[in-house]
C-alpha positions as CSV (number, residue, x, y, z in Angstrom):
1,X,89.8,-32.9,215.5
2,X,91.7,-30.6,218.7
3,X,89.8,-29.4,221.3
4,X,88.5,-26.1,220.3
5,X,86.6,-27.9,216.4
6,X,85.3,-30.0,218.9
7,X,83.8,-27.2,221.0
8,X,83.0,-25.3,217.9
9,X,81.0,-28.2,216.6
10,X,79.2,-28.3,219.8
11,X,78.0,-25.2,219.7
12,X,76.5,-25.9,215.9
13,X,74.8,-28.5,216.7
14,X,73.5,-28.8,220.3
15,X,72.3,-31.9,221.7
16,X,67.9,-32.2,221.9
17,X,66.4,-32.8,224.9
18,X,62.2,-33.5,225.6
19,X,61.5,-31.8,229.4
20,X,59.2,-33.2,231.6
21,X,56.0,-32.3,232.8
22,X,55.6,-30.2,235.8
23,X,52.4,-28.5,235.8
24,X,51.5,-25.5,238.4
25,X,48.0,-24.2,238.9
26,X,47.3,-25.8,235.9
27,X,49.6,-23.7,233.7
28,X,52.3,-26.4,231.8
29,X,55.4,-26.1,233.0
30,X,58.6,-27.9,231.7
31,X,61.2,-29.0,233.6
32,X,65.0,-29.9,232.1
33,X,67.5,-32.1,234.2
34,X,70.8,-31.3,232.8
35,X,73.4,-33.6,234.2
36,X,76.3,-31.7,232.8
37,X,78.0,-28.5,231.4
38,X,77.2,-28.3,227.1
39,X,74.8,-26.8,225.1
40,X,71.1,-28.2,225.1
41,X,67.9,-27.7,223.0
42,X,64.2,-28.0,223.8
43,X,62.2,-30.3,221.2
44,X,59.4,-28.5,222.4
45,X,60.2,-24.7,222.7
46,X,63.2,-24.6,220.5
47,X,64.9,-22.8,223.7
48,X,68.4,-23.5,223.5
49,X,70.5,-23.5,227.1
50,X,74.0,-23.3,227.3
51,X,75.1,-24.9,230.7
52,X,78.4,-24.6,233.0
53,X,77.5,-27.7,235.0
54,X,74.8,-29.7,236.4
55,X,71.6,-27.7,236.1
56,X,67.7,-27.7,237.0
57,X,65.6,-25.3,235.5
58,X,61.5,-24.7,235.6
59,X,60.0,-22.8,232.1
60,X,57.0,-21.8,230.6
61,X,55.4,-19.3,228.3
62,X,53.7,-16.0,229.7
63,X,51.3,-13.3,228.4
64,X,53.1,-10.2,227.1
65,X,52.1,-7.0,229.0
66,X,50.8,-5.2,225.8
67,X,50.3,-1.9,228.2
68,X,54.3,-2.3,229.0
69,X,55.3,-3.3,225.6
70,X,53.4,0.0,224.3
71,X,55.3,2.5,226.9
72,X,58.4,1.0,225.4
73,X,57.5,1.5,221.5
74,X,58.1,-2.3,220.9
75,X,56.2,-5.5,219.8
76,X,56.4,-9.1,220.3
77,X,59.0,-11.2,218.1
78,X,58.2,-14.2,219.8
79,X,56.9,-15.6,223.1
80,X,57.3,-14.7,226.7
81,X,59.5,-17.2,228.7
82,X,59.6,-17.7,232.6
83,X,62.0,-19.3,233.9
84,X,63.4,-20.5,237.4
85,X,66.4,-21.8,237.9
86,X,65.9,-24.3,241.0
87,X,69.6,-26.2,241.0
88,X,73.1,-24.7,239.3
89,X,73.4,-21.9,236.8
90,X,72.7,-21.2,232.8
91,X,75.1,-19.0,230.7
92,X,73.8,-18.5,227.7
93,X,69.9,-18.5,226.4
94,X,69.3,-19.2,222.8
95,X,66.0,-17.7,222.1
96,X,64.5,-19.0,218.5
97,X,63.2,-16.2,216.4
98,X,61.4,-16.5,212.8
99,X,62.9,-13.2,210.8
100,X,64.4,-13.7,207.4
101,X,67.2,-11.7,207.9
102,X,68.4,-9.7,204.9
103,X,72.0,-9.5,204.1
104,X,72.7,-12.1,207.3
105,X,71.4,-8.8,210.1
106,X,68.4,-8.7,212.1
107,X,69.8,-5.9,214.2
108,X,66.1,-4.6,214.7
109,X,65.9,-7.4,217.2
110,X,66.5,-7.4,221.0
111,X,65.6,-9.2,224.3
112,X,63.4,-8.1,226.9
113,X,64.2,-8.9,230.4
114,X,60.6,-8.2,231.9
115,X,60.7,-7.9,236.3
116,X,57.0,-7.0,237.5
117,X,56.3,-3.5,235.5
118,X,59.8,-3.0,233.9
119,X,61.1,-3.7,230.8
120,X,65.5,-3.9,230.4
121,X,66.2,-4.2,226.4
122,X,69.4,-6.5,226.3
123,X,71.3,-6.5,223.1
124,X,72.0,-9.7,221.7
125,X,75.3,-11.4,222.1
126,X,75.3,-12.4,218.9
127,X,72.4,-13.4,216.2
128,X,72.0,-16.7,214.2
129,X,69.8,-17.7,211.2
130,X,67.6,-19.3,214.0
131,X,68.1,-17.9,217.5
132,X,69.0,-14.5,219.1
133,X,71.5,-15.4,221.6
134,X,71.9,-13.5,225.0
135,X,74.4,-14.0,227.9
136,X,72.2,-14.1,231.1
137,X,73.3,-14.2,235.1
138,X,69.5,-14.3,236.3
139,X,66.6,-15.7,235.3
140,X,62.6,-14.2,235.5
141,X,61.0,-13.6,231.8
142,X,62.7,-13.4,228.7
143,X,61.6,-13.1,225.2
144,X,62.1,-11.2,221.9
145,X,60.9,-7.9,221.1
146,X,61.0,-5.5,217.7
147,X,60.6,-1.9,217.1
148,X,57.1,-0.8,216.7
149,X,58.5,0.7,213.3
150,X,60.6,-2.4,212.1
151,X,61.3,-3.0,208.5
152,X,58.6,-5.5,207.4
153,X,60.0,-8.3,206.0
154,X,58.3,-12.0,205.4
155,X,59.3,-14.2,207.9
156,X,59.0,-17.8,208.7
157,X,55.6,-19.1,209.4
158,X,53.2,-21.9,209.3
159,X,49.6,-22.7,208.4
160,X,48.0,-25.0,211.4
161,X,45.2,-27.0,210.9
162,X,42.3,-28.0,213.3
163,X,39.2,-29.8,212.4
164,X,35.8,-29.3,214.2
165,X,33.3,-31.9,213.7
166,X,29.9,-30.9,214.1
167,X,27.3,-32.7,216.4
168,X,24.4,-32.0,214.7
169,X,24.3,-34.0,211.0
170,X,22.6,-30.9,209.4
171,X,25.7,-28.7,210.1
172,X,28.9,-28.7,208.2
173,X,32.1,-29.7,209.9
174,X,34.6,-27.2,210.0
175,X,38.0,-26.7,209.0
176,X,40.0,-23.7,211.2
177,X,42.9,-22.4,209.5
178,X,45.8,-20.4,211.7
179,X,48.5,-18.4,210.3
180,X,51.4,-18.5,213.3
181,X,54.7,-17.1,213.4
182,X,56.9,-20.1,213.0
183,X,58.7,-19.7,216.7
184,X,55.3,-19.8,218.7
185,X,54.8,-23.2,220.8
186,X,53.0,-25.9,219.0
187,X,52.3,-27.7,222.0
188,X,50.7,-24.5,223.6
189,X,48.3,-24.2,220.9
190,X,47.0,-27.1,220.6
191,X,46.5,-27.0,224.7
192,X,44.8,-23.4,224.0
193,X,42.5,-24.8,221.2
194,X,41.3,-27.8,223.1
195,X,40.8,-25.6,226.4
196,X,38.1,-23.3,224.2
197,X,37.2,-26.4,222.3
198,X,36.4,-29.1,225.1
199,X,38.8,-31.1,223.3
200,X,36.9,-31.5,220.2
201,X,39.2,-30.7,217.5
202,X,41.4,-32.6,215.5
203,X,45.2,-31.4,215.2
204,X,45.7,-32.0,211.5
205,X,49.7,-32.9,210.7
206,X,50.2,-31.8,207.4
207,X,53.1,-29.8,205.8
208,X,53.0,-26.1,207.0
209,X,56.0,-24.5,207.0
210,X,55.6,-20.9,204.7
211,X,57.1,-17.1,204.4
212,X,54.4,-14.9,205.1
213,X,54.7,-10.9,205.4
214,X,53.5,-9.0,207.8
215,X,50.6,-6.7,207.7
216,X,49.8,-8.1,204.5
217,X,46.2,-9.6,203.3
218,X,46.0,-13.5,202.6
219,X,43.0,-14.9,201.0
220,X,42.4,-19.1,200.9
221,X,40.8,-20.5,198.3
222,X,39.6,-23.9,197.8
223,X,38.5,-26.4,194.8
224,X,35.0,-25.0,194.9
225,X,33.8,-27.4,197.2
226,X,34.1,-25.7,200.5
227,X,32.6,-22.4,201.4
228,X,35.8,-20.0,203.2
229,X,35.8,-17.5,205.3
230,X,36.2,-14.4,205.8
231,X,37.6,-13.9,202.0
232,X,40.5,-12.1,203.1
233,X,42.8,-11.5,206.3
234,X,45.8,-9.3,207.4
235,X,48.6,-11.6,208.9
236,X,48.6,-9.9,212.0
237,X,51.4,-12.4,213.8
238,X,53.0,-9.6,216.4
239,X,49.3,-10.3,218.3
240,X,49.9,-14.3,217.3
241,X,51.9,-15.5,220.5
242,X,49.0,-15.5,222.6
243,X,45.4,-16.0,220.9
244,X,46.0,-18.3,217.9
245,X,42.5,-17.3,216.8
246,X,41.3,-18.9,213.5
247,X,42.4,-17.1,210.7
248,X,39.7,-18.5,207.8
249,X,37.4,-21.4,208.4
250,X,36.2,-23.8,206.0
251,X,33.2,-25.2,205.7
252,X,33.5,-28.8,205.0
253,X,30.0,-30.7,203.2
254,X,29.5,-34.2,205.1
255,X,30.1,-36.1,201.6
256,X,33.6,-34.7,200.7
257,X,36.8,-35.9,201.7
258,X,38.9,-34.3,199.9
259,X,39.9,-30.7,199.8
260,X,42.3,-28.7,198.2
261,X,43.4,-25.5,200.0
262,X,45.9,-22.7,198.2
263,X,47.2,-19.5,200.4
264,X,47.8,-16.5,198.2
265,X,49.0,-12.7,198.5
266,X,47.7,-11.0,196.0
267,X,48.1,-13.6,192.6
268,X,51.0,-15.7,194.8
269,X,50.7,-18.6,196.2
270,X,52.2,-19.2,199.9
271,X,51.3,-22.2,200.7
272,X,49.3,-25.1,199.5
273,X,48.2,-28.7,199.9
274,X,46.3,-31.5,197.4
275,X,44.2,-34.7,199.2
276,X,44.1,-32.8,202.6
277,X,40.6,-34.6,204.0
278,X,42.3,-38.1,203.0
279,X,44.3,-37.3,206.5
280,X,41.8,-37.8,208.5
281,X,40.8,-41.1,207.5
282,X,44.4,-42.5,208.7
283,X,44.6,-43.9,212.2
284,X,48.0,-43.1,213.4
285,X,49.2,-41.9,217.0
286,X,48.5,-38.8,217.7
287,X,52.3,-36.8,218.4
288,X,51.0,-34.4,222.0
289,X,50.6,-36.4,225.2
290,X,47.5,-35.1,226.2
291,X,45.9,-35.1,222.9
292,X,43.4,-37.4,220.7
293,X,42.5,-37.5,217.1
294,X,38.9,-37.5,216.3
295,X,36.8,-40.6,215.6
296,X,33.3,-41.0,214.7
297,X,31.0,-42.4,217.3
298,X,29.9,-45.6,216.5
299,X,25.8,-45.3,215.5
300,X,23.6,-47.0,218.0
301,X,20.7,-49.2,217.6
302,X,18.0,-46.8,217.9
303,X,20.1,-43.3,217.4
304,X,18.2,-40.2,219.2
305,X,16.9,-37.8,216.8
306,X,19.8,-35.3,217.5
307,X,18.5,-31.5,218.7
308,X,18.2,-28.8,216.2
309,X,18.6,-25.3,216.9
310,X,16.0,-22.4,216.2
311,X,18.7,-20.1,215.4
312,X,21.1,-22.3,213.6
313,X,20.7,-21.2,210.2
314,X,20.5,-17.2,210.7
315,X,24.3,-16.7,212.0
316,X,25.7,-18.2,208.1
317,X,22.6,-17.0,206.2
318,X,22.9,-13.6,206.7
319,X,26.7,-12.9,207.7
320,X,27.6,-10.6,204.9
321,X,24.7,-8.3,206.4
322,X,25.7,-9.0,210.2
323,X,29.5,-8.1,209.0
324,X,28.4,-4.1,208.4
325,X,25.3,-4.0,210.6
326,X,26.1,-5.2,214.0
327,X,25.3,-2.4,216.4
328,X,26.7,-1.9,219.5
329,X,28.9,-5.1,220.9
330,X,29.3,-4.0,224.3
331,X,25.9,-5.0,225.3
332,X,26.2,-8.4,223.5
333,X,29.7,-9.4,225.0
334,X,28.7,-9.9,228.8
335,X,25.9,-12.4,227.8
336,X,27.4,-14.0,224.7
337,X,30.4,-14.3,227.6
338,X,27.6,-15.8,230.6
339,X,26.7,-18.6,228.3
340,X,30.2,-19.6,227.9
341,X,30.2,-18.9,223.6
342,X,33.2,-16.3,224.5
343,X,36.2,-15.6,227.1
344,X,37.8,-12.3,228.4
345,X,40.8,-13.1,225.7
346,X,39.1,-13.3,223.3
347,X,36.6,-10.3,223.9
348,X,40.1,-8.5,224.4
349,X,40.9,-9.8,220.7
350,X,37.8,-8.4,219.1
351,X,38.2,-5.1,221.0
352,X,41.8,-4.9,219.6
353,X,40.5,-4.7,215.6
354,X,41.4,-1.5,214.2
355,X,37.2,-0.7,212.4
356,X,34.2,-1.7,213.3
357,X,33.8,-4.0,210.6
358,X,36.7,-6.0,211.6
359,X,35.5,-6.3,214.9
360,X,32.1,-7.4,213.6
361,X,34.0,-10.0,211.6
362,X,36.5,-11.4,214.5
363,X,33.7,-12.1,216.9
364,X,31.5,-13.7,213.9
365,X,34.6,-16.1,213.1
366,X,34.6,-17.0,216.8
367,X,31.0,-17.8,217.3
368,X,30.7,-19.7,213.8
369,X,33.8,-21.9,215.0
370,X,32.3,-23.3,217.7
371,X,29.3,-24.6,216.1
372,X,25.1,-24.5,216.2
373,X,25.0,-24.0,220.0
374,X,27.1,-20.9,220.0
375,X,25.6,-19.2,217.0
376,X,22.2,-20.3,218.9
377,X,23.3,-18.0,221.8
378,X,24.5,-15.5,219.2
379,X,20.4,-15.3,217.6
380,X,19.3,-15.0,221.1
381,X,21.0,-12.4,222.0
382,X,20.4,-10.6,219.7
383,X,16.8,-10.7,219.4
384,X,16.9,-9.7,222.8
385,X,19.5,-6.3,222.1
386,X,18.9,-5.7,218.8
387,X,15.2,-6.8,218.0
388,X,14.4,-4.7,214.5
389,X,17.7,-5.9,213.1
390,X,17.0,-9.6,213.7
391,X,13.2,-8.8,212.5
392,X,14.4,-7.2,209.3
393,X,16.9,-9.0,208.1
394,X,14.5,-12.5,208.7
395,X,11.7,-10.3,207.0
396,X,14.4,-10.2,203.8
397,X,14.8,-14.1,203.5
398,X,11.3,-14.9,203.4
């Protein structure tokens, strides 16, 4: 093999890496040592750097500036990379994207280059089956953007899995299902679930690669044990890079361990999985520093009888109803947000729905995913804005 196969097949298959930690204001930040020219690839990003020498670089992901990305008629094709280059230079970024390109082109693909409130759209240098590749001479935010008015086409995805146990024996765990673009960070949201979460869930490891379309409606069903919902969901990925809000939940009865979940569009199936509970049965090491796998607290002697909430039963019973007759959410946001049930993002993601009844429905999902406390808070609330509605709607289960 001559030099130039030998550079060729170097730039095929580039050499893994695993950066270290090097947190900032507690945002996670990566580091990567290179010791020499060559190309390199992140095991955590995907991010591939092509080097001229010794190089240090600093990296993390970013929030998109929706306000920017809307001046500039684009949307989000993947996350929003910062980088610092602390020690030599880079030449090349390879930045993975998760399009199925017909007929080998994705040419409605670009990079933004994003310095405080501007946008520059670089054209790619050239375009592989997994990255969009971009000569660069300075570093701030990268990350790929689409036309607001792209072809749709399925693209490569996944279905993550996160399991909420419940504290109180009476409630049903719960089983959060995300549909994710297949190029955003794993390890960023399973930091994002556990921050919202206190660290309760359990990352399930399961098989979840998929093609899923765009702007289309998913529905999961299960083997009849397990109540889903909502029925049906848009994959809505272009807003996926930042919130990885739960797509269904499944309600799981304390009894069963095993589940059987199917994905479908329309009458076909996207993805699907036999035995799933059995997973959670198997001790094995978790794969994320920083992360732990559930286990059930050993009972003591004389167990406290655990608290039961007033309101715990309303949120589930009547959620069909609450899904068309929520009034006004302004007024319920601020204290739903003073108790701690709900952040600024995610008020920003129930804002974003398109109807009134979708926004009813995204800030139901939230509250029900975080269990009897939350949906507590919900009831209370409520009562207190929205008195006659709580007062009929009880009136109708008696």
């Amino acid at each position: 093999m001559n030099w130039d196969d030998l550079s060729e097949e170097r730039e095929r298959f580039p050499e893994d890496f695993e950066p270290e930690d090097y947190d900032q204001e507690d945002n996670r930040t990566y580091r990567f040592q290179c010791p020499s020219a060559g190309l390199f690839q992140c095991s955590i990003t995907g991010l591939v750097f092509k080097m001229e020498g010794e190089v240090e670089v600093l990296y993390r992901t970013v929030p998109w500036g929706r306000r920017l990305l809307a001046q500039s008629v684009k949307r989000p094709a993947g996350p929003l990379f910062k980088f610092r280059c602390l020690k030599g230079s880079v030449c090349q970024l390879h930045l993975p994207h998760c399009e199925i390109c017909p007929g080998g082109g994705c040419d409605f693909l670009s990079v933004a280059h994003v310095t405080d409130d501007i946008i520059e759209l670089i054209p790619p240098h050239k375009i592989t089956e997994t990255h969009v590749i971009i000569n660069i001479y300075g570093f701030c935010d990268y990350g790929l953007i689409k036309d607001k008015d792209a072809p749709v086409f399925p693209i490569k995805a996944q279905v993550l899995l996160f399991y909420h146990p419940s504290d109180d024996p009476e409630l049903e765990p719960v089983l959060h299902v995300l549909l994710l673009p297949r190029n955003v960070v794993l390890m960023k949201v399973q930091e994002e679930r556990a921050r919202r979460n206190g660290m309760r869930e359990t990352f399930i490891e399961t098989t979840s690669d998929c093609e899923l379309t765009p702007d289309q409606i998913y529905s999961l069903s299960t083997d009849g044990y397990h109540k889903v919902t909502p029925k049906n969901k848009k994959f809505d990925n272009d807003k996926d890079y930042e919130n990885y809000t739960t797509t269904f939940a499944v309600f799981l009865p304390a009894k069963v361990q095993k589940a059987e979940l199917t994905l479908k569009k329309k009458k076909n199936i996207a993805w699907s999985i036999l035995d799933l509970l059995s997973s959670l049965f198997v001790n094995h090491e978790y794969p994320w520093k920083g992360f732990y796998r559930y286990q059930a607290p050993v009972p003591a002697a004389t167990p406290a009888k655990p608290y039961t909430f007033p309101g715990r039963d309303f949120i589930p019973k009547h959620r069909m109803a609450l899904e068309t007759r929520l009034g006004l959410l302004q007024p319920i946001f601020p204290r739903l947000q003073d108790h701690g049930v709900l952040i600024h993002e995610e008020r920003e993601e129930v804002d974003s729905k398109s109807t009134k009844t979708l926004q009813n429905q995204a800030l139901l999902d939230m509250v029900v995913r975080k269990g009897a406390r939350a949906q507590e808070h919900l009831y209370q609330v409520l009562k207190e804005v929205d008195p006659c509605l709580v007062e009929d709607l009880e009136e109708q289960a008696v």
